[in-house]
Backbone bond lengths (Angstrom), bond angles and torsions (degrees), N, CA, C in turn:
res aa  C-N    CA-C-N  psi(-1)  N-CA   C-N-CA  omega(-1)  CA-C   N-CA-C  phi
1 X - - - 1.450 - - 1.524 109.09 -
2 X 1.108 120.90 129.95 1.211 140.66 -169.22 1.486 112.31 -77.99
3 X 1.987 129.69 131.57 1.811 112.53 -153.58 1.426 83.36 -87.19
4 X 1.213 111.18 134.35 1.938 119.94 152.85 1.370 104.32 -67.69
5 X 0.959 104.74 137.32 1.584 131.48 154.92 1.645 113.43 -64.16
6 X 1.290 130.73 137.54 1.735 138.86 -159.90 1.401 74.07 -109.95
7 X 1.742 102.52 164.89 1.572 127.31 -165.86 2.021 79.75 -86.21
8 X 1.199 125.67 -50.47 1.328 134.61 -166.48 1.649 101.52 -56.92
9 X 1.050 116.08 -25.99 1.720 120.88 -169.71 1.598 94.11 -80.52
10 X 1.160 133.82 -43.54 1.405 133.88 -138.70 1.484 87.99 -109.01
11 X 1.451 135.77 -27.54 1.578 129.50 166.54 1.706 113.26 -75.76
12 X 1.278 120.85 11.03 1.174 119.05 161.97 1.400 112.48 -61.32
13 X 1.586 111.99 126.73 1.775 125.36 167.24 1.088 114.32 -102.78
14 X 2.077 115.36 100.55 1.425 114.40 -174.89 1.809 98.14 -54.63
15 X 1.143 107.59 -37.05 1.557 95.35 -162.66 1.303 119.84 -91.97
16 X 1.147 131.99 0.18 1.372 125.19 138.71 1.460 140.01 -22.38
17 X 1.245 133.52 -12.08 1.025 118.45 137.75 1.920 124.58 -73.72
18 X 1.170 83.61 -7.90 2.113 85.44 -178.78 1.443 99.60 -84.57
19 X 1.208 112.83 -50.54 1.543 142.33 -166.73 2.226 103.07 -39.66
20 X 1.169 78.96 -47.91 1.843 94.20 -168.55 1.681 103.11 -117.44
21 X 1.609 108.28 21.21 1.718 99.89 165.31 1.469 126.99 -55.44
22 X 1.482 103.85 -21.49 1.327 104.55 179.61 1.977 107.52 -72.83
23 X 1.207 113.15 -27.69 1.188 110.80 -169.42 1.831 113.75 -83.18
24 X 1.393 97.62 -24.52 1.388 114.39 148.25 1.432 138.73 -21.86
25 X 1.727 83.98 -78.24 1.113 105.45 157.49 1.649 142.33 -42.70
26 X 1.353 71.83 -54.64 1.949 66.50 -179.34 1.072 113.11 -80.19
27 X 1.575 137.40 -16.14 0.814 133.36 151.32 1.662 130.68 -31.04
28 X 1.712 110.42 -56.37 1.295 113.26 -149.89 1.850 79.04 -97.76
29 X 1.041 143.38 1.09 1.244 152.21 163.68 1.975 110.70 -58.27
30 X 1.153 113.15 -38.35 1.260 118.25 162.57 1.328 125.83 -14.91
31 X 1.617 117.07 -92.45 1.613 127.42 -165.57 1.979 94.21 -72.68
32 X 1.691 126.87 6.59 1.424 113.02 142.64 1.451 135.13 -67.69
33 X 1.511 90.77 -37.43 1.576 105.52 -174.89 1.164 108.23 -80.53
34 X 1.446 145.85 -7.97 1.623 154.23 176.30 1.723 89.96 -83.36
35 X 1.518 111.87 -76.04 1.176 128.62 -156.90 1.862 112.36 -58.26
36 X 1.376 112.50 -16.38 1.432 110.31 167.18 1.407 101.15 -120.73
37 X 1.354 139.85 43.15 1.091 146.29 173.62 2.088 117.46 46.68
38 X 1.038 93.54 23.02 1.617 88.59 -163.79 1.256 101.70 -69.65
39 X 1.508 139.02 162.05 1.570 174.70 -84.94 2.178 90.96 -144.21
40 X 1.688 85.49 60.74 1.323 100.49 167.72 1.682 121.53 -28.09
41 X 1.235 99.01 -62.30 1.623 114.31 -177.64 1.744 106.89 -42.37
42 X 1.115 104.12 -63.94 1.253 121.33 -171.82 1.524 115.07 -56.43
43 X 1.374 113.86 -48.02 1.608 129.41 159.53 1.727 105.07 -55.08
44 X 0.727 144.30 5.51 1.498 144.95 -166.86 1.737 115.68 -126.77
45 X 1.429 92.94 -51.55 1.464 110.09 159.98 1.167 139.21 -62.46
46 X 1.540 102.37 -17.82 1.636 126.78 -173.86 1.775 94.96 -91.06
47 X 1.503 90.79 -69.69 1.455 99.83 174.75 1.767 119.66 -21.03
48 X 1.786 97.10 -63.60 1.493 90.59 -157.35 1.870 105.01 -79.74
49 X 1.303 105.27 -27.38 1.674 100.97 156.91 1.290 126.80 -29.28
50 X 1.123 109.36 -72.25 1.658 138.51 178.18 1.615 93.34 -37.50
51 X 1.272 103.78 -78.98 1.530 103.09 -162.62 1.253 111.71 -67.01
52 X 1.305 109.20 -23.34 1.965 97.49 169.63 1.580 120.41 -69.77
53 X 1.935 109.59 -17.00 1.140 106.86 -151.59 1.622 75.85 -85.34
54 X 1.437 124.39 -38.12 1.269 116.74 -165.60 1.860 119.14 -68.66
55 X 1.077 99.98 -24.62 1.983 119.86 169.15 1.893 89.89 -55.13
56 X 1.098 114.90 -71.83 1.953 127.44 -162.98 1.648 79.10 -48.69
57 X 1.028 131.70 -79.30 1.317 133.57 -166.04 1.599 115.32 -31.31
58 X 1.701 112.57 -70.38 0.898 109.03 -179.49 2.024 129.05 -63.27
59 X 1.714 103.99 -7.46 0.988 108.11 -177.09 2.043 105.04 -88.95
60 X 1.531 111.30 -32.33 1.122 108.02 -166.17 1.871 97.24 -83.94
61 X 1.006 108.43 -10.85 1.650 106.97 179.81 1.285 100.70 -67.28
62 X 1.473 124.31 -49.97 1.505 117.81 -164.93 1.486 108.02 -94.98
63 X 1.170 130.59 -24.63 1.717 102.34 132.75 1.303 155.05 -59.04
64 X 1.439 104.85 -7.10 1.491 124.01 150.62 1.458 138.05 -84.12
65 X 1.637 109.59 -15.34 1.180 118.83 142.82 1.599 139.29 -66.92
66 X 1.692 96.43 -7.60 1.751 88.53 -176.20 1.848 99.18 -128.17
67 X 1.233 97.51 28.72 1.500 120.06 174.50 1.467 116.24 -84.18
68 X 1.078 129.07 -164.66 1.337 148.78 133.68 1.428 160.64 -114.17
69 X 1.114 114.81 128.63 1.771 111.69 -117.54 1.443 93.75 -46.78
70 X 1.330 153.62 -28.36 1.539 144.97 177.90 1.782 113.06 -49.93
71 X 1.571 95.54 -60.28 1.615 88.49 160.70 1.500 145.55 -86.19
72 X 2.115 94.67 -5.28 1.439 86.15 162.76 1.931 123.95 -65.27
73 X 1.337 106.42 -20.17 1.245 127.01 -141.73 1.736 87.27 -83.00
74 X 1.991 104.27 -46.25 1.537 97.58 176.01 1.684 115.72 -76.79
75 X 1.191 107.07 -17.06 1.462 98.36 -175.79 1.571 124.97 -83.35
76 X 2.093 88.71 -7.26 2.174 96.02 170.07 1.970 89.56 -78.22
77 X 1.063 119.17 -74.81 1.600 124.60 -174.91 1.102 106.83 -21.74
78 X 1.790 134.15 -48.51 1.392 123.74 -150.81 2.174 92.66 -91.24
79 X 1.348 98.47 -20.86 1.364 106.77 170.13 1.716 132.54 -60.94
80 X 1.449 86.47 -64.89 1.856 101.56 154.07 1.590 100.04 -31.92
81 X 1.693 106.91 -98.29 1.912 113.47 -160.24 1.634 95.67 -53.72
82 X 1.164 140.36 -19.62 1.668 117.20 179.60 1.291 117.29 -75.63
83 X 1.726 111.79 -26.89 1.561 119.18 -174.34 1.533 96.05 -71.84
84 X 1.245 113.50 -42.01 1.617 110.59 -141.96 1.306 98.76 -81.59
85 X 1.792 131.14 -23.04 1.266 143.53 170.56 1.856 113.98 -74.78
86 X 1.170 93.63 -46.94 1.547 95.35 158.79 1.737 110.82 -60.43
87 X 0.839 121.30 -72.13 2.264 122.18 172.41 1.727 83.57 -23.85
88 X 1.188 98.34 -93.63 1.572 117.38 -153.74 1.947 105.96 -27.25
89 X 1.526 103.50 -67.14 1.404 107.92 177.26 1.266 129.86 -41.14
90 X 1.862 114.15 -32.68 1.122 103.72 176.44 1.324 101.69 -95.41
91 X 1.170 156.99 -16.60 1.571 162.78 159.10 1.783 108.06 -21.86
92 X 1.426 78.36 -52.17 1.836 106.14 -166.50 1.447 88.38 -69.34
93 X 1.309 126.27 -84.32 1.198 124.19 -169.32 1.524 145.63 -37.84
94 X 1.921 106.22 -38.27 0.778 134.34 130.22 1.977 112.61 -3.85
95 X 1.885 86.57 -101.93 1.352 102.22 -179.80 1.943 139.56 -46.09
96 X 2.111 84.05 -15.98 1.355 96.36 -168.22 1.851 94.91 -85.56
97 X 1.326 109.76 -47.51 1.337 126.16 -158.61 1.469 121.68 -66.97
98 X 1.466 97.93 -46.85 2.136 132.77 153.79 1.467 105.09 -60.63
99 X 1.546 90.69 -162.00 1.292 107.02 164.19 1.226 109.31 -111.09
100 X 1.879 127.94 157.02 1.163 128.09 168.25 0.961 134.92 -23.73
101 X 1.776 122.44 -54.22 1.471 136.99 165.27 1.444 113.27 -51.96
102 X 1.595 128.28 -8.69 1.576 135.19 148.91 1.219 114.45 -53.67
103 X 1.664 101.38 -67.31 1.691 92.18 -176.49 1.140 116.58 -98.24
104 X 1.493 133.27 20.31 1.317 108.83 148.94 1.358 102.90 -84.92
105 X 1.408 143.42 -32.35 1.489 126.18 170.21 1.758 116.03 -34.02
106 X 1.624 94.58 -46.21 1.708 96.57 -157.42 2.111 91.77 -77.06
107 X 0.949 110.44 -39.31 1.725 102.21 165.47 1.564 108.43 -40.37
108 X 1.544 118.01 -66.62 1.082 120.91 -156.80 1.668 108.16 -53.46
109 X 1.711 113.43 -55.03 1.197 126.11 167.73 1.394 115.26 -16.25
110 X 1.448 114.68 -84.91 1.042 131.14 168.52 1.557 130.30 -37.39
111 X 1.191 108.03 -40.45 1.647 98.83 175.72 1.421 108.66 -75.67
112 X 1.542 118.44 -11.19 1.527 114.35 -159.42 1.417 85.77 -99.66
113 X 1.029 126.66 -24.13 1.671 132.44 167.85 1.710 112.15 -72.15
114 X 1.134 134.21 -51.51 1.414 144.38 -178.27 1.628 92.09 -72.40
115 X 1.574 135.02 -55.64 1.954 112.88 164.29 1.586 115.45 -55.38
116 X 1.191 118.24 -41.19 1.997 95.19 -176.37 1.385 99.70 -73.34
117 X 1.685 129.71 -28.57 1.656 116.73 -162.99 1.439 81.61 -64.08
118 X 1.386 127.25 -59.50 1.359 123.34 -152.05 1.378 126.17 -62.45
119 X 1.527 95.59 -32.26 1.791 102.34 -179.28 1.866 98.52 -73.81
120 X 1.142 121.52 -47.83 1.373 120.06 -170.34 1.643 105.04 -68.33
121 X 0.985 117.23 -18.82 1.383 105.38 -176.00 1.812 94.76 -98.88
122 X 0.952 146.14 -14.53 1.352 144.87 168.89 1.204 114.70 -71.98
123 X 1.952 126.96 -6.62 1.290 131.49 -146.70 1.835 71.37 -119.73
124 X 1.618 104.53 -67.55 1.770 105.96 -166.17 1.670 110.88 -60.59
125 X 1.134 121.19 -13.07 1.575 123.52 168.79 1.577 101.92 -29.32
126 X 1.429 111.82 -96.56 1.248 124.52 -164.05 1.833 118.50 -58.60
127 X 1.466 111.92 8.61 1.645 131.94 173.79 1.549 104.88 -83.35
128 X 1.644 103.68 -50.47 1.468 122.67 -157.48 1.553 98.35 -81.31
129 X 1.472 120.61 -43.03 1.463 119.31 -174.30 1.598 93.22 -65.68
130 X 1.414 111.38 -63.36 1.900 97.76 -169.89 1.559 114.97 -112.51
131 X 1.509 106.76 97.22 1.491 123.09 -173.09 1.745 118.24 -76.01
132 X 1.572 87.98 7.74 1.910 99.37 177.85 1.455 100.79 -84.03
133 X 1.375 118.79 -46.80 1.453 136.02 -168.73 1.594 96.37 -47.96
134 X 1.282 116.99 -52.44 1.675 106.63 -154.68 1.775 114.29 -80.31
């Protein structure tokens, strides 16, 4: 008898660890921000933004995959302006609620998070369009 393959085996993402380096990142970024004293709060706030904005993402993508392309198309757009209002709001808040040196941390966070999402996802583009290549 021949082994079947499980639905759980075949949703494995080799590249998932590339995929979420940014989330990695900020992660293993931690015992820096203790160890040079930087604007904890703000590093925390950035952090959990980030990774929530990246959770909304990964949740509205795969309801946009079992869509149709009219509403996949509104449900990337309503994704884009919801992430970037989610970033921004907590940035603001952050900075309003803290001190400044909060939210410019949680800015800084974030953009250094929004260049690796962006560079790594500009790299897996051309993987994801042709899945024969890899």
């Amino acid at each position: 008898m021949a082994p079947t393959t499980s639905h759980a085996t075949t949703m494995i993402d080799p590249l998932a660890p590339v995929r979420y380096l940014d989330v990695v990142l900020l992660l293993l970024a931690a015992p820096f921000v203790a160890l040079f004293d930087l604007p904890v709060i703000g590093y925390a706030v950035g952090t959990i933004v980030w990774i929530l904005a990246r959770i909304l993402e990964a949740v509205l993508e795969r309801a946009a995959l079992r869509s149709d392309v009219r509403r996949a198309i509104g449900i990337k757009v309503a994704s884009m302006v919801g992430r970037t209002w989610l970033v921004g709001i907590g940035i603001l808040a952050v900075g309003i609620a803290a001190e400044r040196e909060d939210g410019f941390t949680a800015a800084l966070i974030c953009l250094a998070a929004y260049t690796v999402h962006l560079v790594t996802a500009l790299i897996l583009r051309p993987l994801e369009r042709n899945p024969e290549h890899t």
